[in-house]
C-alpha positions as CSV (number, residue, x, y, z in Angstrom):
1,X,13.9,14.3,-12.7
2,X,13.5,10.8,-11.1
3,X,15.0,10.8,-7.7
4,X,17.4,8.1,-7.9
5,X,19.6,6.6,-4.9
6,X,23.1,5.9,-5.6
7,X,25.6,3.2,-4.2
8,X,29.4,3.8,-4.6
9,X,32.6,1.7,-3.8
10,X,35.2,4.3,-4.6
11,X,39.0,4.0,-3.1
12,X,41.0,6.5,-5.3
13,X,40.7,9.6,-4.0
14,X,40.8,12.0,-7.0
15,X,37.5,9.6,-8.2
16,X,36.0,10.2,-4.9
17,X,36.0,13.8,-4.5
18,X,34.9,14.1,-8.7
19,X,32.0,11.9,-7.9
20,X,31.2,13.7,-4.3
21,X,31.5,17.1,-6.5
22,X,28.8,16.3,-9.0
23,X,26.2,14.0,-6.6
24,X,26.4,17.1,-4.5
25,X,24.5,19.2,-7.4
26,X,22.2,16.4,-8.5
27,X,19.0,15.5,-6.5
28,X,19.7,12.1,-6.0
29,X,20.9,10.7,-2.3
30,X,23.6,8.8,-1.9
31,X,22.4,5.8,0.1
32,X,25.6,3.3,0.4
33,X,29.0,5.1,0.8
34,X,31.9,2.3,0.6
35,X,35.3,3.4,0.6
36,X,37.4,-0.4,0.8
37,X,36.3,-2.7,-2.4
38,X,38.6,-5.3,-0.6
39,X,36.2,-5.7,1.6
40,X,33.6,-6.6,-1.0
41,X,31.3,-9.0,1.0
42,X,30.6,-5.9,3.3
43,X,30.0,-3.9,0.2
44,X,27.5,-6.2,-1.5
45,X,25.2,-6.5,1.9
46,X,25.2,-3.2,2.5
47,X,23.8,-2.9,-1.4
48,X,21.0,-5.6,-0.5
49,X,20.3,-3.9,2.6
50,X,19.5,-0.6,0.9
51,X,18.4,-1.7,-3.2
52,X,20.4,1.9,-4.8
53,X,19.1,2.2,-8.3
54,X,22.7,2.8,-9.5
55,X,26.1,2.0,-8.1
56,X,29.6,3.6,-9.0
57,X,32.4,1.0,-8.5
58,X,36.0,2.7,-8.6
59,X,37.8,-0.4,-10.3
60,X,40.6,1.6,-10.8
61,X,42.4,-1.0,-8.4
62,X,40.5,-3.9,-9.0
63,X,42.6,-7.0,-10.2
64,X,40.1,-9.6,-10.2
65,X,37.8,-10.8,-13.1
66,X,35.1,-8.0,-13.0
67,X,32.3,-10.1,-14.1
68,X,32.5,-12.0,-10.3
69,X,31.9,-8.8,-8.7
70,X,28.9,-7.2,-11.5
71,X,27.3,-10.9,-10.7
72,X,27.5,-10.1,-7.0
73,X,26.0,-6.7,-7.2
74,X,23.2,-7.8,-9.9
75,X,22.4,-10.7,-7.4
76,X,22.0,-8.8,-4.8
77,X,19.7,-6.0,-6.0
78,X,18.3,-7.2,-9.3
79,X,19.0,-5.1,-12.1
80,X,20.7,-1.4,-10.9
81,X,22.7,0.8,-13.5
82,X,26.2,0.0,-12.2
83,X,28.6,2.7,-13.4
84,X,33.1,1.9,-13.5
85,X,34.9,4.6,-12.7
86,X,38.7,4.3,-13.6
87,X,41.3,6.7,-13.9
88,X,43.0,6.4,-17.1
89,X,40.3,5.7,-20.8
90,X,42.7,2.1,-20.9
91,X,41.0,0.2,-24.5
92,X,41.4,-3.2,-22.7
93,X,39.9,-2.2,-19.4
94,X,36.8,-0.6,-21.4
95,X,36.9,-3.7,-23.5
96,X,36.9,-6.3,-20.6
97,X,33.9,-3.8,-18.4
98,X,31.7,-4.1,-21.1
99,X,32.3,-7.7,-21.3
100,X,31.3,-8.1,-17.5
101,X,27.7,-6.1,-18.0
102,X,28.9,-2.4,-16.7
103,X,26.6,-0.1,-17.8
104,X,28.7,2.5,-18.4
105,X,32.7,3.1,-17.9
106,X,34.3,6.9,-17.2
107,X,37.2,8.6,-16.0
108,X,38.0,11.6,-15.0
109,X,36.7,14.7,-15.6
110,X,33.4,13.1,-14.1
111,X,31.4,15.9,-13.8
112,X,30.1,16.1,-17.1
113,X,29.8,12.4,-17.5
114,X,28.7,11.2,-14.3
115,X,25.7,13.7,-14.6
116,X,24.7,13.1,-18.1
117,X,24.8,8.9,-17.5
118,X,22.7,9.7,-13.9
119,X,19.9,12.1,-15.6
120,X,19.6,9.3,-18.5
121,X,19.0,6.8,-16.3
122,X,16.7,9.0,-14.2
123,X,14.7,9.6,-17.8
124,X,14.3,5.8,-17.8
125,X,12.7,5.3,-14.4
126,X,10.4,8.4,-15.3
127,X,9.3,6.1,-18.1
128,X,8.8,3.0,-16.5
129,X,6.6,4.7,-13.8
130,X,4.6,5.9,-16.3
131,X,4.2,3.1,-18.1
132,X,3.4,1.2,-14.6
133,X,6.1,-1.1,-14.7
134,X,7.9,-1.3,-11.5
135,X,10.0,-3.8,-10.0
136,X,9.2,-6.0,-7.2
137,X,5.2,-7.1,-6.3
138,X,1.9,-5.4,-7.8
139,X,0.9,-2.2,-6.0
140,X,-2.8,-0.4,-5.5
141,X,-3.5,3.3,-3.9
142,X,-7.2,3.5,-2.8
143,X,-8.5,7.6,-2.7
144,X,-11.5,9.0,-2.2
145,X,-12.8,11.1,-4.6
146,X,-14.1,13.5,-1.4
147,X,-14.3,12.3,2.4
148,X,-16.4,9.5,3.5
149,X,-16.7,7.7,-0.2
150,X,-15.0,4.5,1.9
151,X,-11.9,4.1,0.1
152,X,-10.4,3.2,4.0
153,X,-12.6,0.4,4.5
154,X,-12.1,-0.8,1.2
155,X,-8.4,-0.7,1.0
156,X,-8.3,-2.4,4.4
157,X,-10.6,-5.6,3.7
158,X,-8.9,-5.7,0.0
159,X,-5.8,-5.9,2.2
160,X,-6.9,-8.7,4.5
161,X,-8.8,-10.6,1.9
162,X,-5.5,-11.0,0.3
163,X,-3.5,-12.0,3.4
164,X,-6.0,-14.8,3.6
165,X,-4.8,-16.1,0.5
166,X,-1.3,-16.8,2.1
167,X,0.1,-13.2,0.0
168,X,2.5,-11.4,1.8
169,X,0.7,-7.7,2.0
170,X,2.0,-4.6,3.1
171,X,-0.6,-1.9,3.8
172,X,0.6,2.1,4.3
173,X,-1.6,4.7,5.4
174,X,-0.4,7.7,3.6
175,X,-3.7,10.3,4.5
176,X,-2.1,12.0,7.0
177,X,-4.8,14.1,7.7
178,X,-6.8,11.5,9.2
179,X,-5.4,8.6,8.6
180,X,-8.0,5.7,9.8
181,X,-6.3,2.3,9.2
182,X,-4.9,1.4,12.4
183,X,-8.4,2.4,14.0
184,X,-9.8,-0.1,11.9
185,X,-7.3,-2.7,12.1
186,X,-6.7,-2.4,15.5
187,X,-3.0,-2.0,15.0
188,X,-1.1,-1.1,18.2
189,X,1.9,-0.4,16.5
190,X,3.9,2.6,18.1
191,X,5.4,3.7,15.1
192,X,4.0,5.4,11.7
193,X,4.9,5.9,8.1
194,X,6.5,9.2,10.0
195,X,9.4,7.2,11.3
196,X,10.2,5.7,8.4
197,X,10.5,8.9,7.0
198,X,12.9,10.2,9.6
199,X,15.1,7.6,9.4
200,X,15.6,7.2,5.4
201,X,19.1,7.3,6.7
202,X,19.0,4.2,8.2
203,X,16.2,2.7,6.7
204,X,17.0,-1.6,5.6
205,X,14.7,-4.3,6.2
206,X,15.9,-5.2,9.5
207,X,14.5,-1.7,10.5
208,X,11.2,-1.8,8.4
209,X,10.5,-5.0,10.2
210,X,10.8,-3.7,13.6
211,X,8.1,-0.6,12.0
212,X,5.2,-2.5,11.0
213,X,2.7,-4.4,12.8
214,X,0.7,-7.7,12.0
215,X,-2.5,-6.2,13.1
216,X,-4.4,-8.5,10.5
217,X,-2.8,-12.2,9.2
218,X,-0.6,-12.1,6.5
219,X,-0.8,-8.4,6.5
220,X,2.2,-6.0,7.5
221,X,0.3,-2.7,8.7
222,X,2.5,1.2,8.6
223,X,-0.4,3.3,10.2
224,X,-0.9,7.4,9.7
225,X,1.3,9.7,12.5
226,X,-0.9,11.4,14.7
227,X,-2.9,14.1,14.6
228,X,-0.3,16.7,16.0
229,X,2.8,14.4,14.8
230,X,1.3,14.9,11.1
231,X,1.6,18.5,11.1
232,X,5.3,17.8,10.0
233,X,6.2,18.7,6.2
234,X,7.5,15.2,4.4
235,X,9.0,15.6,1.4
236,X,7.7,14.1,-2.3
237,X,11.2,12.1,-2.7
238,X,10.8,10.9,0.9
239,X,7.2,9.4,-0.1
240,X,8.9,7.7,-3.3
241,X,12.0,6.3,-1.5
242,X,9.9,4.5,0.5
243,X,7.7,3.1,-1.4
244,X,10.2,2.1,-3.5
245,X,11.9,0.5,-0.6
246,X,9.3,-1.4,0.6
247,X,7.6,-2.8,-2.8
248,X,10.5,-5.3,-3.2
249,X,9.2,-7.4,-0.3
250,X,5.8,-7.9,-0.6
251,X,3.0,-9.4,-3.1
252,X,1.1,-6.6,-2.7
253,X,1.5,-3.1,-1.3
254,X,-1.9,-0.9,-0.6
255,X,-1.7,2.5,0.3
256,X,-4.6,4.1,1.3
257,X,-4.2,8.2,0.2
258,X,-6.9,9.8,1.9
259,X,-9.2,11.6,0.1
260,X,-8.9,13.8,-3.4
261,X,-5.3,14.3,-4.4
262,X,-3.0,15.6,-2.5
263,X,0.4,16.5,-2.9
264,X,1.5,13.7,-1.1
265,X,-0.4,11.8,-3.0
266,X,0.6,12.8,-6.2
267,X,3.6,11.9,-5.1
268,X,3.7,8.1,-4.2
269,X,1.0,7.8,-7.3
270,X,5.0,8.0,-9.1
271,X,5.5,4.8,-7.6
272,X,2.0,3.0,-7.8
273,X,0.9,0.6,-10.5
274,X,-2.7,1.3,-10.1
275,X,-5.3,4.2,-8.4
276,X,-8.2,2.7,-7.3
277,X,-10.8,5.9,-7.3
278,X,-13.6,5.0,-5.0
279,X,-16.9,7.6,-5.5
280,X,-20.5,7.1,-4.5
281,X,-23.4,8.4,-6.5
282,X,-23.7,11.5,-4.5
283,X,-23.2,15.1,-7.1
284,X,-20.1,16.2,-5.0
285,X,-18.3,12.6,-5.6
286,X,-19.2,12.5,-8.8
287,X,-18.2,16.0,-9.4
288,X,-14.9,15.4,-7.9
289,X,-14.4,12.1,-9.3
290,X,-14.4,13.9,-13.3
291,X,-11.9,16.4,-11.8
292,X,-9.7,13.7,-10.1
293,X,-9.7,12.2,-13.0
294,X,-8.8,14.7,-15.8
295,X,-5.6,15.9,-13.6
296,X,-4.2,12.3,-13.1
297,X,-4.6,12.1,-17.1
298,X,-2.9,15.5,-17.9
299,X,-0.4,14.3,-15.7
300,X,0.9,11.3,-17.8
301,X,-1.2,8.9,-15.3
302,X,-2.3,5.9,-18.2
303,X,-6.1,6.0,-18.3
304,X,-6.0,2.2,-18.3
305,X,-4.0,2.5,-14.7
306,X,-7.1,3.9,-13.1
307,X,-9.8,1.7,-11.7
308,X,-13.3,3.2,-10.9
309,X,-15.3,1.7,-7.4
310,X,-18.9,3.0,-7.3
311,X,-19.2,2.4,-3.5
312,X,-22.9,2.4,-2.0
313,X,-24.4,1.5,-4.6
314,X,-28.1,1.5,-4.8
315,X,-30.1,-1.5,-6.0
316,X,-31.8,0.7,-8.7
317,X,-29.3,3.4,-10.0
318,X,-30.9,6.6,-10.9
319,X,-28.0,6.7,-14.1
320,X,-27.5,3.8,-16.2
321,X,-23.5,2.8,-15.3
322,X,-23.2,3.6,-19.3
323,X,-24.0,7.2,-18.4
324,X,-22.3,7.7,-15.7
325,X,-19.1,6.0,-17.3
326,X,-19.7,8.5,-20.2
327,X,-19.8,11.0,-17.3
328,X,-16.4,10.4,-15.8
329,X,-14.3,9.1,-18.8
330,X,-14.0,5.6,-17.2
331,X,-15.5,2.8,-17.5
332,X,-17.2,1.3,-13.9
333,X,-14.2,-1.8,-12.6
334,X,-16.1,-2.6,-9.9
335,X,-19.6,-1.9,-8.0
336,X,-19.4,-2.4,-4.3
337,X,-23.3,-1.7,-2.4
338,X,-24.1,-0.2,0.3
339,X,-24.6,-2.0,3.9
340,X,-24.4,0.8,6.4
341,X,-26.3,-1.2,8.8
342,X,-23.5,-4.4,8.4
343,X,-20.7,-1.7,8.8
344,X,-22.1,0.0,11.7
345,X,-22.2,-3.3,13.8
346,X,-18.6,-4.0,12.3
347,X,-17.0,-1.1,13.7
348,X,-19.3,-0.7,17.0
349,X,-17.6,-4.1,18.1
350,X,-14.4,-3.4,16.9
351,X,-13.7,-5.7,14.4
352,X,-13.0,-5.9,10.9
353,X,-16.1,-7.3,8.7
354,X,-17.5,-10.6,7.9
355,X,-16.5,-12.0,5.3
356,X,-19.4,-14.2,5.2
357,X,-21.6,-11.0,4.8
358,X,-23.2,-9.9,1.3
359,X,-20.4,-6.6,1.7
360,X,-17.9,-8.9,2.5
361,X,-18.7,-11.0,-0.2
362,X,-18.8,-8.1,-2.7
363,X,-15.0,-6.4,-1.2
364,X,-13.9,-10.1,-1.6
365,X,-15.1,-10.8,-5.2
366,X,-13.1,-7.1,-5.4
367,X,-9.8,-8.1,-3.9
368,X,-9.9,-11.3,-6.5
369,X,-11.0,-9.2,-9.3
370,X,-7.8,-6.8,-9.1
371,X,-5.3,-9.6,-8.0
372,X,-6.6,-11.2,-11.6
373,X,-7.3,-14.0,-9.0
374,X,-9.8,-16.6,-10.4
375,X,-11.9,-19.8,-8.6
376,X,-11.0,-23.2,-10.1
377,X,-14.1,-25.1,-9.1
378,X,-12.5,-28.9,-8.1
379,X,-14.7,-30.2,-5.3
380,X,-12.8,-26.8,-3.1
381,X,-12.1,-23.3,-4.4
382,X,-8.6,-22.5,-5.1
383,X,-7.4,-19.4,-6.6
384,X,-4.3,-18.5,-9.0
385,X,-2.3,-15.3,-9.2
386,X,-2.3,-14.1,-12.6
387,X,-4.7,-16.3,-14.1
């Protein structure tokens, strides 16, 4: 079941404790608890604040038009299932709800109802994740296909190409193993994805902001916890609701999952548009790749949401990329070469690569390639987001 977050403005009591009763046995979180719809303004920044996917309003004592207050909510978080909850099955009060754009209308009992409404909206955002479409800006998760295949350095140029293209960026490290972004950014961020985590309860833009760091322009870093700090178990819904938080607010989110797939990375995959497998031509990576591959499929993963790096590529491939394309099921998106000499120097000196460089070149022409950016050639390059 798709772990939806709830919003409720609910002043009669009897509604209350019915709604209480049946959240309590569902595994969605209740994210915005309201308990005075006269004071709606409160209400409706609270509900931009925290983006619920559905919100139960009691109208039960409502006496203004109710298609004033469903255009506040929609307004404020796009486009959430919002539930009325009335005491009495009143004909003109149904009548003039669906009128205003409710989604649904009960009364009391609620526990049957209220469950069967939330698990059919729940079906619908299973679908849509599948499907890849998500609300809010385009996302990317770079994995390695085994360790040392480069997905980090990838996802983090990818990250900062974009930021120099005035896109507003947001780039998590989810491989909480051993998580390398902030070494490679030179972050000095205190905080990690970790805090976020611990404070779902809490968790609104205002806080997010003071969470990440502008390591690189026009790029909002959330580095890896610790070594020791990682050891702590986070949850799969934890993972989601963030990501699903953050998404919203940016152009693009990266994540970068570490290497192979983990559970955690099976996880925020629910709320990724695209996996960017990166594998090198080495047997292991290649062996991995297939397998990486075959379980993302067999989990309802579209084949056409998967994007293939070759990384290190050699000037003369041993394999024709038909082969090896016939190999892994995939056809080759992009083929990145291999400058360990250029990367050494990079990191040695502590800074992130030249863009100027033939690798930077390459990660650049990769960036623009999965943004669907292209170059208008008219006496200076410009580029355009979705073609």
């Amino acid at each position: 079941m798709y772990p939806l977050t709830i919003g409720m403005a609910i002043e009669n009591r009897e509604l209350w404790e019915q709604a209480q009763a049946c959240l309590t046995a569902l595994p969605f979180r209740i994210i915005v608890e309201h308990q005075d719809l006269g004071d709606v303004g409160n209400f409706i920044d609270r509900l931009e604040r925290m983006r619920p996917d559905v919100v139960l309003i009691d109208i039960s004592g409502w006496r203004e038009p109710l298609e004033g207050l469903v255009a506040s909510i929609r307004g404020a978080i796009g486009d959430p299932m919002i539930i009325a909850l009335n005491t009495t099955a009143d004909s003109d009060s149904i009548l003039s709800s669906m009128r205003a754009g409710i989604n649904e209308y009960l009364f009391p009992p609620l526990q049957e109802t209220l469950r069967k409404a939330l698990e059919k909206r729940s079906t619908e955002r299973s679908r849509r994740s599948v499907s890849g479409a998500k609300a809010g800006g385009k996302s990317f998760a770079f994995l390695s296909a085994k360790g040392g295949c480069g997905a980090t350095t990838l996802v983090t140029h990818v990250a900062a190409e974009l930021g120099r293209l005035n896109q507003k960026v947001l780039l998590a490290d989810l491989d909480l193993d051993s998580g390398m972004v902030g070494f490679i950014t030179k972050t000095k961020s205190v905080y990690s994805i970790l805090d976020a985590v611990n404070n779902l309860h809490r968790l609104d833009i205002h806080y997010w902001k003071a969470l990440v760091s502008n390591g690189i322009p026009g790029v909002e870093i959330v580095p890896a916890p610790l070594a020791m700090a990682s050891k702590v178990q986070i949850k799969d819904e934890q993972i989601r609701h963030i990501l699903a938080f953050a998404r919203p607010h940016y152009d693009w989110t990266l994540v970068d999952l570490g290497r192979s797939l983990s559970r955690i990375a099976m996880a925020a995959l629910e709320e990724i548009d695209e996996a960017c497998l990166v594998t090198t031509l080495e047997v292991p990576a290649l062996h991995q790749s297939k397998q990486i591959v075959q379980t993302l499929l067999d989990s309802g993963y579209g084949k056409n949401r998967i994007k293939l790096i070759l990384n290190r590529s050699p000037k003369r491939l041993d394999i024709t990329p038909g082969e090896l394309e016939k190999m892994l099921g995939l056809p080759i998106f992009c083929m990145i070469p291999n400058d360990y000499t250029e990367l050494y120097e990079t990191y040695a000196e502590g800074r992130m690569l030249n863009r100027n460089s033939d690798l930077g070149k390459q990660i650049a022409r990769l960036a623009s390639k999965l943004a669907s950016m292209e170059e208008e050639k008219s006496g200076k390059k410009k580029f355009a987001l979705f073609g």
